[in-house]
N, C-alpha and C positions, 0 to 999 in steps of 0.2 A: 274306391281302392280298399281293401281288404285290411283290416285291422288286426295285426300279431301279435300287439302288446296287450291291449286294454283288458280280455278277460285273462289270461295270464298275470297281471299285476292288479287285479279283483281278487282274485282268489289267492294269493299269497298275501294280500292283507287283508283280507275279508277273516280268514280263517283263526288267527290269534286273536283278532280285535273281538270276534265274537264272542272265544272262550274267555277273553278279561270282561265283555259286556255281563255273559251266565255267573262271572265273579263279582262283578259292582252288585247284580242282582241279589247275588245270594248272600252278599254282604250285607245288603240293605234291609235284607228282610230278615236274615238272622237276628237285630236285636227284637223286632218284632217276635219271633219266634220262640227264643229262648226268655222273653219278658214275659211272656203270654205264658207257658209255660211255667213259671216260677212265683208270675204274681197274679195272674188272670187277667179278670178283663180292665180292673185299675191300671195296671201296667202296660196292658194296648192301650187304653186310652191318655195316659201318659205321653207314650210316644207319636199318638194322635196331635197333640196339643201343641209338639213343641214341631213339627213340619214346616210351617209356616216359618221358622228362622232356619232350618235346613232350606227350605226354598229359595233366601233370600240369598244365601250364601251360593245355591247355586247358581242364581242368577248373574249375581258378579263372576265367578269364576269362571262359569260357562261364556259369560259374554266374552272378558276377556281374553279366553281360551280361543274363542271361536274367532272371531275381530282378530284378532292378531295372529294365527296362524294361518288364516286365508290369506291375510298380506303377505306373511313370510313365504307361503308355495308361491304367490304371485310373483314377487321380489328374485327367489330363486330361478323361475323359471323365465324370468326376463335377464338372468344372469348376475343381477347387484347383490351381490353373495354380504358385502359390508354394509348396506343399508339392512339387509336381512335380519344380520345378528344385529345390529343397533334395533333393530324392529323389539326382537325377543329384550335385552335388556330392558328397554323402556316401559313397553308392556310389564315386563316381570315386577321392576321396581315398585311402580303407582298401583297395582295389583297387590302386593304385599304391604305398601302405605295402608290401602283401602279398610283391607283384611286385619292391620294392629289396632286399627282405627276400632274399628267394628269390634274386635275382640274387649277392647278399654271399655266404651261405652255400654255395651251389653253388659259386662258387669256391675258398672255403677250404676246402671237402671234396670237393675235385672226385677226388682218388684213390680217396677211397673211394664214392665215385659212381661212378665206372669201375668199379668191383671188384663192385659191385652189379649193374649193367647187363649184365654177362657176360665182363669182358675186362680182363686182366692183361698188364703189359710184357713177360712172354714169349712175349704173341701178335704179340707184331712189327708187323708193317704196320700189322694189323689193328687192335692198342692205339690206333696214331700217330694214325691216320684219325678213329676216334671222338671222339678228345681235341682233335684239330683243331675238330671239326663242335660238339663239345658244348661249349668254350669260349666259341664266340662265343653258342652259346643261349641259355646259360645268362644271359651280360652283358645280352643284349637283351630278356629280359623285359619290363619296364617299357615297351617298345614293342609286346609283341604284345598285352599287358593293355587297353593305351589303344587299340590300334587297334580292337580288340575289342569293346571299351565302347562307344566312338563310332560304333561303325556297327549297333550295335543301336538304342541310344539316339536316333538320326536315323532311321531306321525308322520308328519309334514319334515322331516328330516329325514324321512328314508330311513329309520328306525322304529319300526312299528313292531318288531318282534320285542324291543328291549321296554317300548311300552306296552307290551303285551304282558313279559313277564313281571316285570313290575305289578300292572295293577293286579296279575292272579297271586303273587308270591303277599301283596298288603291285603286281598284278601279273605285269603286263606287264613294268615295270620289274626283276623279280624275274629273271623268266626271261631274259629280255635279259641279265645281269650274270651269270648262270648259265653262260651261253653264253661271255660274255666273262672272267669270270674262271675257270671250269675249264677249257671245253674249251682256247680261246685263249691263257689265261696260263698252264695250268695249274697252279692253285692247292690241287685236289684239295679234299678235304671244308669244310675252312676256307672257299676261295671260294663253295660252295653256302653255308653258313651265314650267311657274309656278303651274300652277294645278300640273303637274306630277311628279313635284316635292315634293308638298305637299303628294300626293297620296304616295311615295316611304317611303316618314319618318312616317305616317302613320302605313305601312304594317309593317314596323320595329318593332315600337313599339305592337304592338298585337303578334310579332314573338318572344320576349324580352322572355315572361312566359315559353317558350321553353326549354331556354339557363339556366331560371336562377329557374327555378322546381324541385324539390326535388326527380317525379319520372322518369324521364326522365335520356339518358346518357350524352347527350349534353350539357355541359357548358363553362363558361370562366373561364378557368386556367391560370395563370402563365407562360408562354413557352418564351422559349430562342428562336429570330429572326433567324427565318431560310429561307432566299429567295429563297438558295437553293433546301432543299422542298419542297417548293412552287412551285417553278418554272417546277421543276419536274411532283409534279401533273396536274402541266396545262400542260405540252407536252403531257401527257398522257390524257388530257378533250380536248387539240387542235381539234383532228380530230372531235370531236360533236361542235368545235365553230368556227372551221375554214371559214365554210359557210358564217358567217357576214363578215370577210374579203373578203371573193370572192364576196360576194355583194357590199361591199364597192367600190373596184374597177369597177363592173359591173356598178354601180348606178353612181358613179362619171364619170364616160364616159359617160354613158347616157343623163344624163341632161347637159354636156356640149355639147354634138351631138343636142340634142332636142330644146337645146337654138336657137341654130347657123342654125341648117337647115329648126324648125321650128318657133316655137314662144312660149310665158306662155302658152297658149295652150295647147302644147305638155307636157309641164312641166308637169301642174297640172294634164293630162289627166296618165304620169304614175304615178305620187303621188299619185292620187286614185286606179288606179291599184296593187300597193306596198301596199295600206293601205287595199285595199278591200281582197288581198290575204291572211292577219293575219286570214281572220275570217275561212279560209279552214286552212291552213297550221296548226293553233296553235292546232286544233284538233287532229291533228298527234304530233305534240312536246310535249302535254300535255298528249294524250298517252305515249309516249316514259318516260316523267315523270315517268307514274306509275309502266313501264315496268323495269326501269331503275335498284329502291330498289333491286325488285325481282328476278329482271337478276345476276345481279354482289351478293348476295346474294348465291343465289342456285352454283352460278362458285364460290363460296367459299367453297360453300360444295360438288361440284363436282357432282352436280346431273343436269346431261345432259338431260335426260328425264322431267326436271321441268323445263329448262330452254327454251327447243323446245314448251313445255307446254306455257307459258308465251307468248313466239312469235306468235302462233297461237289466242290466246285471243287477241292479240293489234292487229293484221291485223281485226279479225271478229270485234270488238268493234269501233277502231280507225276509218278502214274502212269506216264501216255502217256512224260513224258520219260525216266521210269527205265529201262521197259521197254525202249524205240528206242536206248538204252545199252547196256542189257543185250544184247541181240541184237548190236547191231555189234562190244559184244569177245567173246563168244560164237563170233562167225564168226569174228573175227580173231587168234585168239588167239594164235597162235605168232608172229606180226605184232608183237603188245602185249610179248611175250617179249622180241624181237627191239629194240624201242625201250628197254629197259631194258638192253640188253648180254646177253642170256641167248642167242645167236645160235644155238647148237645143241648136239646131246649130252645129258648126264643133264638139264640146268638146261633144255632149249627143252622137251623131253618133259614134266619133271614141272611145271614151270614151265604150260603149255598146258592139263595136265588138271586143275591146281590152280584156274585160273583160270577155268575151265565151270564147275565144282564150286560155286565161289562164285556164280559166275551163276545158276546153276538155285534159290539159296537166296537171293539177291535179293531178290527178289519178293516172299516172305515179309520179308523186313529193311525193304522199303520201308514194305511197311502198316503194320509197328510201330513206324518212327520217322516216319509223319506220327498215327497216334493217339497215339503217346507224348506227340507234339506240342501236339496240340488240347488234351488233357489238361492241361497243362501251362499252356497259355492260360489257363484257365479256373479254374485257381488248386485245379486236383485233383490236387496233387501225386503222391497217394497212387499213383493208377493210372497215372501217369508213371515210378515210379521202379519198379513192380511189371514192366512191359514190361521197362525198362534192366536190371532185376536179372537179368532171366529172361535176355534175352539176353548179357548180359554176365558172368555169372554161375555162377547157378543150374543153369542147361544147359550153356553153355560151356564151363566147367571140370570137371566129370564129364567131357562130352564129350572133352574135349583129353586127360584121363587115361585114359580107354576106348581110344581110336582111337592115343593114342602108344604105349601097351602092343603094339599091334599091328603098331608100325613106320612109319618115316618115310614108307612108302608108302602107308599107309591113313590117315594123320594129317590128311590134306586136305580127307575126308570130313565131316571136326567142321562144317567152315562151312553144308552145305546142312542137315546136320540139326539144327544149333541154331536156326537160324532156321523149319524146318519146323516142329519141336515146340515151340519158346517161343511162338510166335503163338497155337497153340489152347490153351495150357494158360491164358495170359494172358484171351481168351476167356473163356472158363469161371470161371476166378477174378473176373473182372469181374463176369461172368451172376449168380455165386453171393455176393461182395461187394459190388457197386455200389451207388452209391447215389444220389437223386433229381438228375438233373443239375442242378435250379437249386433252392437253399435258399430263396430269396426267393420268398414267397410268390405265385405268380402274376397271380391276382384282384387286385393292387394294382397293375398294369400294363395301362395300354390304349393300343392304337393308333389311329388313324387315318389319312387321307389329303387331299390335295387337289391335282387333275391341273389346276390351270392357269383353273377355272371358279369365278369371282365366289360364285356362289349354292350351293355347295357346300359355302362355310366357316358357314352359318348353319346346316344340319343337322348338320356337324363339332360344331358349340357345341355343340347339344343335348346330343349325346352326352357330348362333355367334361363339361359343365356334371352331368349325370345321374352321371357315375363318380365327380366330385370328391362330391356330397350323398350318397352310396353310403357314401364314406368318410371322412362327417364335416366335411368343410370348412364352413368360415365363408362367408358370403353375401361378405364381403369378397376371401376367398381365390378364390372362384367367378367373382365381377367379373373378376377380376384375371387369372385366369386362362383365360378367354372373351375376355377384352380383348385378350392377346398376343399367340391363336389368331389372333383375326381382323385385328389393324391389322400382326403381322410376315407372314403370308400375303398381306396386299392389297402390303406393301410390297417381298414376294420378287417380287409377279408384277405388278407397276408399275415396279419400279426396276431388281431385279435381269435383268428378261426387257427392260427401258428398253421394254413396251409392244409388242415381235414377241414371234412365236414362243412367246407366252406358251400357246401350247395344248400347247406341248414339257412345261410348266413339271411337276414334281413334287415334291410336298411331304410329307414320311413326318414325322407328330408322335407323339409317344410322350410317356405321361402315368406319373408314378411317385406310389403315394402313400405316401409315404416313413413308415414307424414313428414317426417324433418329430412328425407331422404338418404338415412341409411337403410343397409339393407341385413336381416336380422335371419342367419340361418341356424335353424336346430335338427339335428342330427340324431335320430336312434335308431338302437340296433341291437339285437339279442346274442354278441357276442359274450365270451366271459369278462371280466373287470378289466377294461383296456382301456387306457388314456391317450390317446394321439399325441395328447399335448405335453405329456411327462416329460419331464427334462433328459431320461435317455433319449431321446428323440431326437436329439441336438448333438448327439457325438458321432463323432468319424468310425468307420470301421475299425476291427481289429488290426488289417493288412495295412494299414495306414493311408486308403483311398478313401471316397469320399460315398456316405451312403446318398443317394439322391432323393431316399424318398425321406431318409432324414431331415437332407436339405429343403423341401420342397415344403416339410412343412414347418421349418424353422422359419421360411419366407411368410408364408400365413402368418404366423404366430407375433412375427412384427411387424405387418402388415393391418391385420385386424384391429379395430377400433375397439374392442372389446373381446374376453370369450371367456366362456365357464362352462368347467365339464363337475357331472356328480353321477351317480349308477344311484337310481331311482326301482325300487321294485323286482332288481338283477336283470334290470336293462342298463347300458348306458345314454347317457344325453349328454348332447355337447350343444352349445350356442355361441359362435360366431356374428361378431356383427362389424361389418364392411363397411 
């Protein structure tokens, strides 16, 4: 059956998530930029040092982000609208616990967090700079957790524009204040820190309208503290945030190797490296974004075919943009050097060749974090965290001990070939572990269609009518559910088309026969914003007769065991359950 929604609602959330991805990027690498810039290579290697607690921090956020908005698309699209937002509170709560947590103790060990990170008060500048930059990080936790939260959680809320503007308006704002507090004031590592600080309670605030709008599902309730919960969705978001821990390790080995065998140099040559790679990788993470709603969405409703659909859109789209990345710092490379402060000498050379190197191993890192991704969706942890390991890991760290034994000259090499060799090994481990993409039995899933044509929804029934006595249903269940087909179809392409255009109209139903023997229909259709279920629905005519199709499905509506409608991507969805 022909699929009308799925690149239609790719591409209307593909296209903002990407332009906030080229913003995280550019966010992330401007204080790089403007610190390189104002203080050389001490100041890249500053912001070298302190990664490993950006890592750490995104490792909670992202987990939490990711765990707990895959439940909430699940949750919604199985229609529990009230365990949903219980979902988000709880999550939010023990997320912000975590993150005050984290922000206390960081300061009160902050010495020996420096002593950890690589750098002691007799590295002089270089101590200064760190402790300026890691100071304010460390306080503003609690802002990167929430910003975090909130723009996955809106995502998955059919708001993916308002998280779009959000995170380009925080920013914008970031690099602006980058500009203006290092290079202008010069503030040095503190004013980058501080900019993205600013930049995060910013994004919050424009994320706020979200939580707290009238047509939206997303809000802040009331919920009883549940860590547990919590804690649970993040094992399950781990394997998509695991990655920041295995870089944390990777990176804090690195620059204590790179101190000691070579010099700031080295430091700041992979600080640009680390920084210059957001602007490829976030490509593919920000796809993964878009893929994510729609994944764990469609494995709610057990449509396999949409979900293969999804995955094929984020490799051709994600791809294209990786690559068209890849090539232009490819050519540019001593350019890319050049915006970092690396201007020329040992640092523009190795800085240049380190930076193809990563290029050429790209490619490979893109396919593995949009599959890590899908994975991930789909609530298969397993083969999510197997990718992350391999590459962050498994391979990487052999690799970085092989290639440092060889010397800071060959140590550059680790990037193309851990992504070379984790991709096919991950492959094979898959081929030889895998297992049935969808546990839920297939045969208890039927689709259907109806393009806009009256007499199309009466062979529709049959068939419905034939899959539900298949599996058992009640002559009552059967009414009931022939009845929905046909009066919320007359009433998509009566009301919602208000009667043109209705040969546009298309209507994808999908029938579940659920194990405990209800039966679970969801309904979409690319009419404009129309609710069947709206309470006009339930009133008499004007002439003081009776509307019938009003009636008809006033009858559904207390009949049904359940239903919830939302407009997902400017489609609508509705789910009935009999």
């Amino acid at each position: 059956m022909a699929d009308r929604f799925t690149a239609k609602i790719f591409r209307r959330l593909w296209i903002p998530t990407i332009v906030s991805s080229v913003g995280w990027a550019l966010s992330d690498i401007t204080d790089a930029v403007v610190v390189g810039q104002r203080m050389g290579s001490v100041g890249l290697a500053a912001i070298s040092l302190i990664l490993p607690v950006y890592m750490i921090n995104c490792a909670f956020a992202h987990g939490f982000g990711i765990g707990g908005s895959v439940r909430y698309s699940k949750l919604l699209s199985d229609g529990k609208v009230k365990d949903a937002v219980s979902n988000f509170n709880r999550v939010t709560q023990t997320a912000l616990g975590v993150s005050a947590l984290t922000a206390v103790l960081g300061n009160i060990f902050m010495e020996e967090l420096l002593r950890v990170l690589g750098t002691v008060p007799a590295d002089g500048a270089l101590y200064s700079a760190t402790k300026s930059y890691l100071r304010i990080l460390v306080t503003a936790t609690p802002l990167f957790y929430l910003s975090n939260l909130l723009n996955y959680y809106l995502r998955n809320d059919d708001n993916g524009k308002l998280a779009g503007i959000g995170s380009v308006a925080g920013n914008l704002l970031d690099i602006a204040l980058n500009v203006l507090f290092v290079l202008a004031l010069g503030m040095g590592t503190a004013g980058a820190a501080l900019s993205t600080a600013i930049g995060q309670a910013a994004a919050i605030l424009v994320y706020l309208p979200g939580i707290f709008g009238k047509h939206n599902v997303l809000r802040i309730k009331k919920t009883a503290f549940a860590p547990g919960y919590a804690f649970c969705a993040f094992s399950e978001g781990f394997a998509g945030s695991a990655q920041y821990l295995f870089s944390l390790i990777f990176i804090t080995l690195s620059n204590n190797y790179l101190i000691r065998a070579g010099n700031e140099t080295s430091v700041a040559v992979f600080d640009m490296l680390q920084n210059a790679a957001y602007l490829i990788l976030y490509l593919y993470e920000g796809t993964v974004r878009t893929m994510q709603p729609l994944v764990s969405a469609y494995h709610g409703e057990h449509w396999g075919a949409g979900k293969r659909s999804v995955l094929r859109l984020s490799f051709a789209y994600g791809g294209a943009a990786g690559m068209a990345m890849t090539f232009v710092i490819a050519v540019f490379a001593r350019q890319v050097c050049a915006l970092f402060g690396l201007w020329d000498g040992e640092a523009a050379v190795t800085g240049a060749f380190a930076l193809r190197l990563f290029c050429a191993g790209s490619v490979f890192a893109g396919a593995s974090v949009l599959a890590a991704g899908y994975f991930q969706s789909c609530g298969r942890e397993r083969e999510s965290f197997i990718i992350a390991a391999l590459r962050g890991c498994v391979v990487l760290l052999p690799a970085a001990i092989i290639f440092a034994l060889r010397g800071v000259g060959v140590f550059w090499w680790l990037f193309p070939v851990t992504e070379a060799v984790s991709l096919p090994i991950w492959m094979l481990a898959a081929k030889f572990y895998g297992r049935a993409e969808e546990a839920f039995d297939p045969s208890r899933i039927w689709h259907g269609s109806v393009r806009g044509k009256n007499e199309e929804i009466a062979a529709i029934n049959e068939r419905a009518a034939a899959f539900c006595e298949m599996w058992k249903a009640g002559k009552k269940q059967i009414f009931y559910v022939t009845m929905i087909i046909e009066e919320l179809c007359l009433a998509i392409m009566q009301k919602g088309f208000c009667g043109t255009n209705v040969s546009d109209c298309y209507i994808k139903i999908t029938i579940v026969a659920e194990t405990d023997g209800t039966f679970t229909l969801r309904i979409r259709d690319n009419a404009a914003s129309f609710n069947p279920f709206a309470p006009h629905t339930n009133k008499a005519r004007e002439d003081g007769g009776f509307d019938m199709d009003a009636t008809g499905i006033s009858v559904i509506k207390h009949k049904a065991k359940d239903s919830f409608y939302r407009q997902y991507g400017g489609f609508n969805s509705l789910i009935v359950k009999i």
